[in-house]
C-alpha positions as CSV (number, residue, x, y, z in Angstrom):
1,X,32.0,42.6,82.4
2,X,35.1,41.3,80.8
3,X,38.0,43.6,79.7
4,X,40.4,42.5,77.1
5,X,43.3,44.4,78.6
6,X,46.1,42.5,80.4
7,X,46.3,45.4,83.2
8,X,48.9,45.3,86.0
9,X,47.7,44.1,89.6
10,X,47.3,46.7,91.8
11,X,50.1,47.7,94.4
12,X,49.6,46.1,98.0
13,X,48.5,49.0,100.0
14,X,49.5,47.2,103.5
15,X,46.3,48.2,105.5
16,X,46.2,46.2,109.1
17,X,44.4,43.3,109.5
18,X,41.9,44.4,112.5
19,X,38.8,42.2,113.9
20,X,36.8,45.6,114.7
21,X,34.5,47.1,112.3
22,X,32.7,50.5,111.7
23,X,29.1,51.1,109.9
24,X,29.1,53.5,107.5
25,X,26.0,55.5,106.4
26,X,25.4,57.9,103.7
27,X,23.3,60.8,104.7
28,X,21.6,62.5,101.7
29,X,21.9,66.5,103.1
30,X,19.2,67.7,100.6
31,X,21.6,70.0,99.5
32,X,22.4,71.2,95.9
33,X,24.6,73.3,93.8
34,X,23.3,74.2,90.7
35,X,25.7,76.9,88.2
36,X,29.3,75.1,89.3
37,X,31.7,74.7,85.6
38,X,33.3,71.6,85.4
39,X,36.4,73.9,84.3
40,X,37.0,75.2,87.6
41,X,37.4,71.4,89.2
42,X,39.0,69.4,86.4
43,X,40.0,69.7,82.9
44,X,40.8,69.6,79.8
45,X,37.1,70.2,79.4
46,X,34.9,67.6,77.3
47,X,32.7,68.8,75.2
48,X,28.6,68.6,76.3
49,X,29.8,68.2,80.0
50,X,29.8,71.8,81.1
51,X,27.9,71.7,84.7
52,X,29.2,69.8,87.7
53,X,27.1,67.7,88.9
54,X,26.6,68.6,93.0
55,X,24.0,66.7,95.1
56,X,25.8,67.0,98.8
57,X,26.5,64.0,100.9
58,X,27.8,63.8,104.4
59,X,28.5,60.2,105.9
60,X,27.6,58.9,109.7
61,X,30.0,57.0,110.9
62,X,29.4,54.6,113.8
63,X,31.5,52.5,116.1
64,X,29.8,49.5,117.9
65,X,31.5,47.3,120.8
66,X,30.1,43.6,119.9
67,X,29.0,40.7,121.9
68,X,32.1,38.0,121.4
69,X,29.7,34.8,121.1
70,X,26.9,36.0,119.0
71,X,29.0,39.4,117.0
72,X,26.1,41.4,118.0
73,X,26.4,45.5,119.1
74,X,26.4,45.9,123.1
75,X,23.7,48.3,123.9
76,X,24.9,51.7,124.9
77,X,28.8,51.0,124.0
78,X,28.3,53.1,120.2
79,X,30.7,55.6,119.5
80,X,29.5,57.8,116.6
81,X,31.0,59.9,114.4
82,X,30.1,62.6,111.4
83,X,32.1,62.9,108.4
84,X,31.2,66.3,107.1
85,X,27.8,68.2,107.8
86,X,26.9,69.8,103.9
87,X,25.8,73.4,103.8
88,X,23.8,75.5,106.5
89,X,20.4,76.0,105.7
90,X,20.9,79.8,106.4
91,X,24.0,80.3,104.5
92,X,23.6,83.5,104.5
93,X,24.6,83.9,108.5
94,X,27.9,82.0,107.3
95,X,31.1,84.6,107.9
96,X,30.8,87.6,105.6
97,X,33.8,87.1,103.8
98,X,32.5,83.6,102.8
99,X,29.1,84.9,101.9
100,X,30.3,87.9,99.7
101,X,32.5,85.4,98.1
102,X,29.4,83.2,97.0
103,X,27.8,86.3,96.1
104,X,30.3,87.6,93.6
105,X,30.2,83.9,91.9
106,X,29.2,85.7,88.1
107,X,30.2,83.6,85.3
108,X,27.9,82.3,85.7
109,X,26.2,82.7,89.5
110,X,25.3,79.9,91.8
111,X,22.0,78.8,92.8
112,X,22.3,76.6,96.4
113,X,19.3,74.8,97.6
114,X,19.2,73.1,101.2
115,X,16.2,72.0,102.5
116,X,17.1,70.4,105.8
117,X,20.3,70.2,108.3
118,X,22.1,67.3,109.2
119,X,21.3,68.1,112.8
120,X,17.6,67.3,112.0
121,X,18.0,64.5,110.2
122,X,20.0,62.9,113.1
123,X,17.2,63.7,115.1
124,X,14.7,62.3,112.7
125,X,16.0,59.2,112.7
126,X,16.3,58.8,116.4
127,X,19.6,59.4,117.4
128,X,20.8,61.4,120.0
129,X,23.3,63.7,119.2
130,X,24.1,64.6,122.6
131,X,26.4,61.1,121.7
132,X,27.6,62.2,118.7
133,X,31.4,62.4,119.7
134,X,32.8,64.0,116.8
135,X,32.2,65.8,113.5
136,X,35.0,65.5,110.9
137,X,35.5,68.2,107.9
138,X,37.0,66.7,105.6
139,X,38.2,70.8,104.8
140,X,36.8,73.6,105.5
141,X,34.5,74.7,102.7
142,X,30.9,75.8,103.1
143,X,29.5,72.9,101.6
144,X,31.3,70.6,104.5
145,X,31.2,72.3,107.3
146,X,27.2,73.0,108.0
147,X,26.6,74.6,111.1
148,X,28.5,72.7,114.5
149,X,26.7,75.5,116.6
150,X,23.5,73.2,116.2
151,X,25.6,70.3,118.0
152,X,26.4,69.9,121.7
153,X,29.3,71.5,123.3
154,X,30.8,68.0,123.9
155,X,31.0,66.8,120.3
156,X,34.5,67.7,119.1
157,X,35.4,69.2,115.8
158,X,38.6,67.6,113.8
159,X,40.0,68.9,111.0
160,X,43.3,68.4,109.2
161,X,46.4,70.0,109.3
162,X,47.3,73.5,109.1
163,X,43.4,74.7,109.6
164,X,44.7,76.5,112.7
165,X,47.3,78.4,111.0
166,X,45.5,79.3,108.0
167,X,41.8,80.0,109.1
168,X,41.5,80.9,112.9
169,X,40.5,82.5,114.8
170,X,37.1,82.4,112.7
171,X,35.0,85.4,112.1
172,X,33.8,88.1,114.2
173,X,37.6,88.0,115.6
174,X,39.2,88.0,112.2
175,X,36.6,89.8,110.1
176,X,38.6,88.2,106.9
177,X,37.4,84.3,108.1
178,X,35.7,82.0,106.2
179,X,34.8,80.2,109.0
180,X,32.7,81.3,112.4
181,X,33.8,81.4,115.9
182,X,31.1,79.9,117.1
183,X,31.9,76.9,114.7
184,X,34.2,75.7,117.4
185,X,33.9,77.9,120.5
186,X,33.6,76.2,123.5
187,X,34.0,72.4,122.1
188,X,37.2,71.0,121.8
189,X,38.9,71.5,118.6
190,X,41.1,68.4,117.1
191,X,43.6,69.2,114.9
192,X,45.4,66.2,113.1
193,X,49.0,65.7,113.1
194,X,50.3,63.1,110.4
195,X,53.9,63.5,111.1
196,X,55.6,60.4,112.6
197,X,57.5,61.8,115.9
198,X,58.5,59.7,118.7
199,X,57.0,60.1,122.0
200,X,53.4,60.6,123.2
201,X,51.1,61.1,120.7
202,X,47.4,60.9,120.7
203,X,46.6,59.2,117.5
204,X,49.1,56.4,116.2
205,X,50.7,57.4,112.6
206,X,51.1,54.5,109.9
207,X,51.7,54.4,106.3
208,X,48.4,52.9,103.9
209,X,49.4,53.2,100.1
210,X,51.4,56.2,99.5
211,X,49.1,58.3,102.2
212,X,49.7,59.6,106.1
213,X,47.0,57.3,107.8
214,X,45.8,58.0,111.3
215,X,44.3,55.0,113.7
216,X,41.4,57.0,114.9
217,X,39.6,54.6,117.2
218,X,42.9,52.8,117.8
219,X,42.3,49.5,116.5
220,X,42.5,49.3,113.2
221,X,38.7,50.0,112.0
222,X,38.5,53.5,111.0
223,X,41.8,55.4,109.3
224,X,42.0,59.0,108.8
225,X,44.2,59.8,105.7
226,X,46.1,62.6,104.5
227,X,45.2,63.5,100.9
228,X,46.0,67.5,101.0
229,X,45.8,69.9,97.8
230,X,42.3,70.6,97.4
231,X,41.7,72.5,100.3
232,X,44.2,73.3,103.4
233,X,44.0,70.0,105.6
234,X,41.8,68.2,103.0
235,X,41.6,64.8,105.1
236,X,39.6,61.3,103.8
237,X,38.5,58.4,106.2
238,X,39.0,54.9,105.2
239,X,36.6,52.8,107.3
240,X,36.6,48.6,107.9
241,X,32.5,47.7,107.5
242,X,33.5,43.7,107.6
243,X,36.2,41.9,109.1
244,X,36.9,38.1,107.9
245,X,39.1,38.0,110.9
246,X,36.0,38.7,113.2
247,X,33.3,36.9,110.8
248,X,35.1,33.9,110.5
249,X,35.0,33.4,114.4
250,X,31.4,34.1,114.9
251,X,30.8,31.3,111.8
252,X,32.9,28.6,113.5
253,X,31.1,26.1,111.6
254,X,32.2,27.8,108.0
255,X,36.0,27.5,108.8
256,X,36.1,27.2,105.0
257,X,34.9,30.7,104.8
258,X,37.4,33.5,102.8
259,X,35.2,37.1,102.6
260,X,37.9,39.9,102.5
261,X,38.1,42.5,104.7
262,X,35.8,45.7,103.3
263,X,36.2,49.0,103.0
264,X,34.4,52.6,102.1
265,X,37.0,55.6,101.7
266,X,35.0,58.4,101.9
267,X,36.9,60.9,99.3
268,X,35.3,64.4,100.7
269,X,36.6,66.8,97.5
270,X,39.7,64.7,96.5
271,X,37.8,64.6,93.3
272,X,34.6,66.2,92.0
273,X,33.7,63.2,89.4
274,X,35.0,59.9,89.1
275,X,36.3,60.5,85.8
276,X,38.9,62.4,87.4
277,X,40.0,59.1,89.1
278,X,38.7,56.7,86.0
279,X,40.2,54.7,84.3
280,X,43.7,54.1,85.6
281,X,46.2,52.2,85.5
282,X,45.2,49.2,86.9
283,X,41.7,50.0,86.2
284,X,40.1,50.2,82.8
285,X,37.0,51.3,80.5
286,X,35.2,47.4,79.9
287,X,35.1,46.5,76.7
288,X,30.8,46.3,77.2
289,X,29.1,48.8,79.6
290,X,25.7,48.1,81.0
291,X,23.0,50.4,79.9
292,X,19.1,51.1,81.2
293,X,16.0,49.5,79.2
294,X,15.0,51.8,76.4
295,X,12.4,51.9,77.8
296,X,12.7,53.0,81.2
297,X,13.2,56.4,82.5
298,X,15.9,58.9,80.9
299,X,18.9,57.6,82.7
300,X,21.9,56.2,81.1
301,X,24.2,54.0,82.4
302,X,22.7,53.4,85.7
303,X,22.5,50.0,88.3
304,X,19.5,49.1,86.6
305,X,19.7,45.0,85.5
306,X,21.6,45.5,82.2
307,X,19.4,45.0,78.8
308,X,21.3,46.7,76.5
309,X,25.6,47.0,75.8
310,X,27.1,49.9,74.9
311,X,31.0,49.5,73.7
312,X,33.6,50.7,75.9
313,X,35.6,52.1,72.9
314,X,33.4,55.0,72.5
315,X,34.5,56.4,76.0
316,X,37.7,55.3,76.0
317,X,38.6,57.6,73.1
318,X,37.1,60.4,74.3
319,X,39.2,60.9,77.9
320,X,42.6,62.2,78.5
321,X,45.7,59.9,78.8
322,X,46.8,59.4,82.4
323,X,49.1,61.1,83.9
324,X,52.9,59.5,84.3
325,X,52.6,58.1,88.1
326,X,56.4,57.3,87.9
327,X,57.1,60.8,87.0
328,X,59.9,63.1,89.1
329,X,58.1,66.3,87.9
330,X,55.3,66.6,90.2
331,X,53.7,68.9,87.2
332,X,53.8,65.7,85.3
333,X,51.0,64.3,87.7
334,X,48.6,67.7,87.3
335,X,46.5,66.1,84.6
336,X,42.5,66.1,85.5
337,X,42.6,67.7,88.8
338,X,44.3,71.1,87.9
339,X,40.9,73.0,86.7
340,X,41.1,76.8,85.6
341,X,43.5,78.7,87.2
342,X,41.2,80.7,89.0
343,X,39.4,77.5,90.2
344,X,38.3,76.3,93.7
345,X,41.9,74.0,94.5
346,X,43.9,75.4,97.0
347,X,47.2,73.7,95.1
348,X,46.1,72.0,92.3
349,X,49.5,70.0,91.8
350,X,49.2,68.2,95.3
351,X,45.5,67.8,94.5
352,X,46.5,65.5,91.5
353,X,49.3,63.9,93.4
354,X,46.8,63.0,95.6
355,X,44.3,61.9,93.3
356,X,46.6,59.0,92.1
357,X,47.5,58.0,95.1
358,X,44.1,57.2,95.6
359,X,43.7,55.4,92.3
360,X,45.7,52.5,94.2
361,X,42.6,52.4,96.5
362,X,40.3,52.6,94.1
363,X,41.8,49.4,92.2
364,X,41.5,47.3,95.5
365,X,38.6,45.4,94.7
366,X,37.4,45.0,98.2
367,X,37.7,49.3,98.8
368,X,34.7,51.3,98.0
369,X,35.4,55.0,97.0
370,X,32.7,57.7,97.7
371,X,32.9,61.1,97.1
372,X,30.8,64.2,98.6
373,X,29.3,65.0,95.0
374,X,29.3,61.9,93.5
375,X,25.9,61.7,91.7
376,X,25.9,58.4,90.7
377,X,24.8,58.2,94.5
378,X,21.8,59.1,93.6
379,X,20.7,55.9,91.8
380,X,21.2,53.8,94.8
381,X,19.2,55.9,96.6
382,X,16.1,55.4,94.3
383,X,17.3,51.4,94.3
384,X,17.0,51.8,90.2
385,X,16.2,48.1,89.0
386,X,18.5,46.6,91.5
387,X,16.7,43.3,91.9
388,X,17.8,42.8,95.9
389,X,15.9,42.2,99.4
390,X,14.8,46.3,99.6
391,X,15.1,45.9,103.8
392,X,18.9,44.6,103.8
393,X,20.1,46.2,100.6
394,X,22.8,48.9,101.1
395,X,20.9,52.6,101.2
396,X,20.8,56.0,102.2
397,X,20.2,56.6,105.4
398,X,18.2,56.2,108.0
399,X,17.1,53.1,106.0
400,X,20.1,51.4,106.1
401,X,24.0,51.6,105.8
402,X,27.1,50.2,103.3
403,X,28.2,47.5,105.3
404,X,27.1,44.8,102.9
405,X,28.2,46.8,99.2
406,X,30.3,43.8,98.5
407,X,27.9,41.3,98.9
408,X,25.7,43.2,96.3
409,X,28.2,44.2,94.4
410,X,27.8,48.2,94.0
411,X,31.6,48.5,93.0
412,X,30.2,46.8,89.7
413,X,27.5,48.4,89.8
414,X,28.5,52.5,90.5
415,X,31.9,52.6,88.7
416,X,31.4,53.5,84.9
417,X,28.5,55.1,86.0
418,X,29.7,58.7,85.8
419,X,30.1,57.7,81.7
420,X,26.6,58.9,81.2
421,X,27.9,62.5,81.5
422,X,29.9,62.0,78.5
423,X,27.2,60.6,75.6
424,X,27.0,64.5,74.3
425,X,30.4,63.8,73.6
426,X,30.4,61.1,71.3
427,X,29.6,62.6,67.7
428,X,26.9,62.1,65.9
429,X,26.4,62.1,62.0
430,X,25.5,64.9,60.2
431,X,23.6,64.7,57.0
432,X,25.9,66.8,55.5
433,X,30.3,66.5,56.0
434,X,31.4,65.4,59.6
435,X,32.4,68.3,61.8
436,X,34.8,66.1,63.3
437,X,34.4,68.6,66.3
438,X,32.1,66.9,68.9
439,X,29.2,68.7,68.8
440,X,25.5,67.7,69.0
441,X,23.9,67.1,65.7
442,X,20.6,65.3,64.6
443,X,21.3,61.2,63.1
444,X,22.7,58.4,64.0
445,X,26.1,58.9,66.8
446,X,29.5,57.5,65.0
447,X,32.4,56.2,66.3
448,X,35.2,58.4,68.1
449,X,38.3,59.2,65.7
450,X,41.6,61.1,65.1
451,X,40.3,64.8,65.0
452,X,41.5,65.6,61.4
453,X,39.6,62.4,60.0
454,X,36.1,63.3,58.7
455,X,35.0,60.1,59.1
456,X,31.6,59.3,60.1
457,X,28.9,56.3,59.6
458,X,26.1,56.4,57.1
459,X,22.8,54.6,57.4
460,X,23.9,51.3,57.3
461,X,26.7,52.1,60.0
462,X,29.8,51.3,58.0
463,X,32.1,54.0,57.4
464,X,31.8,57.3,55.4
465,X,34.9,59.1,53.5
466,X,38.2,60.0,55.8
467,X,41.1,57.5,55.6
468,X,42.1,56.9,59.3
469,X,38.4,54.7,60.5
470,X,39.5,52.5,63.0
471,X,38.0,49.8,62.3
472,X,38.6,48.0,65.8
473,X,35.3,50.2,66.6
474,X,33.5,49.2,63.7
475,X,33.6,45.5,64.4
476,X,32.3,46.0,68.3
477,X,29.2,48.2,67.1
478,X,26.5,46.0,65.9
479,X,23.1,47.7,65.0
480,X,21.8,47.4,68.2
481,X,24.7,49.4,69.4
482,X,24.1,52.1,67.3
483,X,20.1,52.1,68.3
484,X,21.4,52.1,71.6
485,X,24.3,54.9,71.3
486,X,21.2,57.3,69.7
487,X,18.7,56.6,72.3
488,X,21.4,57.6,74.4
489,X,22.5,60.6,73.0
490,X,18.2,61.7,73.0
491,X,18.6,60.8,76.9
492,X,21.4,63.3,77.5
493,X,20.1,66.2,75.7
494,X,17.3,65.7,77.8
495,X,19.1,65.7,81.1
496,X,22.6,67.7,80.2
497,X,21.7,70.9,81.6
498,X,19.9,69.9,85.5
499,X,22.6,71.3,86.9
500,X,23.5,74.4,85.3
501,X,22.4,77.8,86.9
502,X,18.7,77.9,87.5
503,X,16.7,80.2,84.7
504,X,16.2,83.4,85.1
505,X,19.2,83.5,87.8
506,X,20.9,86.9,88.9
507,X,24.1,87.7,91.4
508,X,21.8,89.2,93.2
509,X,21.3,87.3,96.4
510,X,17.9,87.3,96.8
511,X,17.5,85.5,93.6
512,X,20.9,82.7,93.0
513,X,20.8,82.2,96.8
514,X,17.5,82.7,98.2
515,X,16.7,82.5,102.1
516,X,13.3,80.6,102.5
């Protein structure tokens, strides 16, 4: 999709070329959070998008040796990894101070859901976890961490830095904990160090972008990266699925061949929606979004082959200027990650500042960013209208793995996405005076504007009263836009409240966080 902006090329983020490769996985956890504001995450708030959306992912991350003639995995030489582990299915033997805290959740209450363990599905699909060698948090919230306890004493536990200091030792041996002894008792516990000292060190320190970057496996294929604020030690992995360095030797008869090096940063809670990292600087609203078949199921803006346009313009208008990235006043950069102030960041200010510093990696064309709640997940994993091969097409797993996103193009396809949340946004017009306001009414939707122009679009879709139109938006919205922008707007009011609190929902426990 084309974008009439001349935008800036993005920075060179310097990451090492490397033959060696990981596989990356997503790992649907079953888990959901139903009852979270947006307003405790990001702000300002837009109007009709109230709940935050919260499916939980975890990611398995694995780390073959390979055959130098043919580039295929040596049996028994896998190292595998587990970036975060989602919630326990019994929450509710969690440390006390952690559960109380999820009780007391009023305004409104919670409702979790889990309906499996990532320890199962592991087994499920046939892997042992007696090889598991590690398990990452990403940070220490309850909807990361899961239960280690249900993993051998030999896989280790890493976290970031300054989990020590700040959380252990876990609960019964500081009753205040939000973590658990046995989380980590009697396995060895890894904490990350991203300062460059000299000496011996056991993980090698470089500099990707602006971030701390450690060399986990120590050659260049999977990168553990400092991206602090939203929780203490708040770490993200950056992992190499394809090498052209090691591709281009196995295809010695394609010396011709150029594929980039690819790449999926898995973002743990550096942001809650990808409008908190959309657009950018370097990366913009398209002037035409794809949009499902009017005649398909309710979703919006999904990977479904495009039939319909929608015009950019509506959304544009409708989201927050960017922060100043050039700014001395780190306040300057707080923008959409600050939230209320009684919200879940543990410094909101370095949470932002580490936001756009991973906008830079999200406008490499060849890097992949996936969050733990990104719902917009959740269409790949019903394959929504993606016309591909089902058995080599990126998936959840056990079915298959992200090594080949760029070959199918899922950057395209996933990053305007999140859009959909926004249609109850975009006004409609009244049959009396526009409101002007944002609010849901019944007709036809018209155009974003300044908010003290009543302007809005009669019948025929040309403008109504108010002085400052713009009519830029007029001449992109053809009547098939406006067909399309009010089938939209039916779809959201049909699917804008899934995940706010469940009905009929108390604090009490036995009801917003039921054991089964």
């Amino acid at each position: 999709m084309s974008n009439s902006l001349n935008l800036p090329s993005p920075p060179d983020i310097h990451i090492p070329q490397s033959p060696h490769t990981v596989s990356v996985s997503i790992i649907n956890t079953t888990s959901t959070i139903h009852g979270a504001k947006t307003s405790d995450f990001f702000g300002p708030p837009i109007k009709g998008h109230k709940w935050l959306a919260a499916p939980v992912f975890c990611f398995l991350i694995q780390h073959h040796e390979y055959e130098p003639s043919t580039g295929r995995p040596i049996p028994g030489r896998t190292r595998t990894l587990l970036f975060d582990l989602g919630i326990r299915k019994d929450w509710w033997n969690s440390a006390p101070s952690l559960v109380n805290t999820l009780r007391c959740i009023r305004d409104p209450p919670w409702t979790l859901e889990t309906k499996a363990s990532t320890e199962r599905d592991s087994c499920a699909a046939n892997i042992d976890i007696d090889t598991i060698e590690a398990i990452i948090w990403s940070h220490h919230h309850f909807d990361h961490t899961g239960d280690p306890s249900l993993f051998p004493l030999s896989t280790a536990l890493i976290v970031g830095p300054g989990v020590a200091d700040s959380l252990l030792p876990g609960y019964p041996d500081d009753p205040g904990s939000s973590l658990l002894k046995s989380d980590y008792e009697g396995r060895e516990l890894i904490e990350l160090d991203f300062a460059v000292v000299s000496g011996e060190k056991r993980f090698k320190t470089i500099t990707i972008g602006q971030l701390p970057a450690i060399d986990y496996f120590g050659d260049g294929s999977l990168y553990l990266l400092d991206t602090p604020g939203h929780a203490v030690g708040h770490i993200c992995a950056l992992a190499r699925v394809t090498s052209s360095t090691r591709m281009s030797a196995i295809v010695s008869q394609r010396p011709d061949m150029d594929t980039p090096d690819t790449f999926v940063l898995l973002a743990g809670d550096a942001f809650h929606h990808p409008g908190e990292l959309r657009p950018s600087e370097w990366l913009r609203i398209p002037d035409k979004l794809a949009a499902a078949d009017s005649h398909a199921e309710p979703e919006v803006l999904s990977c479904r082959k495009e039939q319909f346009t929608i015009p950019g313009a509506v959304f544009t208008a409708l989201l927050p200027p960017q922060p100043d990235l050039k700014s001395k006043d780190p306040s300057s950069n707080a923008g959409p990650a600050t939230g209320d102030e009684d919200g879940w960041h543990h410094d909101p200010v370095r949470a932002a500042q580490t936001l756009h510093k991973l906008q830079e990696f999200d406008a490499q064309k060849n890097i992949l960013i996936l969050a733990a709640h990104d719902e917009s997940l959740l269409d790949l994993n019903l394959n929504l209208g993606i016309s591909l091969d089902p058995e080599h097409m990126p998936t959840f797993f056990p079915k298959g793995t992200l090594d080949n996103w760029f070959e199918y193009g899922l950057k395209d396809k996933l990053t305007w996405v999140f859009l959909r949340d926004f249609i109850g946004a975009i006004p409609s017009e009244s049959s009396g005076s526009g409101t002007g306001d944002g609010e849901q009414e019944e007709g036809r939707l018209r155009l974003p504007h300044e908010p003290s122009v009543e302007t809005h679009l009669g019948k025929d879709g040309k403008s109504q009263g108010g002085a400052g139109f713009d009519s830029g938006y007029h001449d992109v919205l053809s009547e098939e836009d406006r067909d399309l922008l009010t089938m939209l707007n039916e779809r959201w009011e049909k699917t804008k409240d899934y995940w706010a609190p469940v009905d009929g929902s108390s604090v009490s426990s036995d009801v917003t966080m039921r054991p089964e």
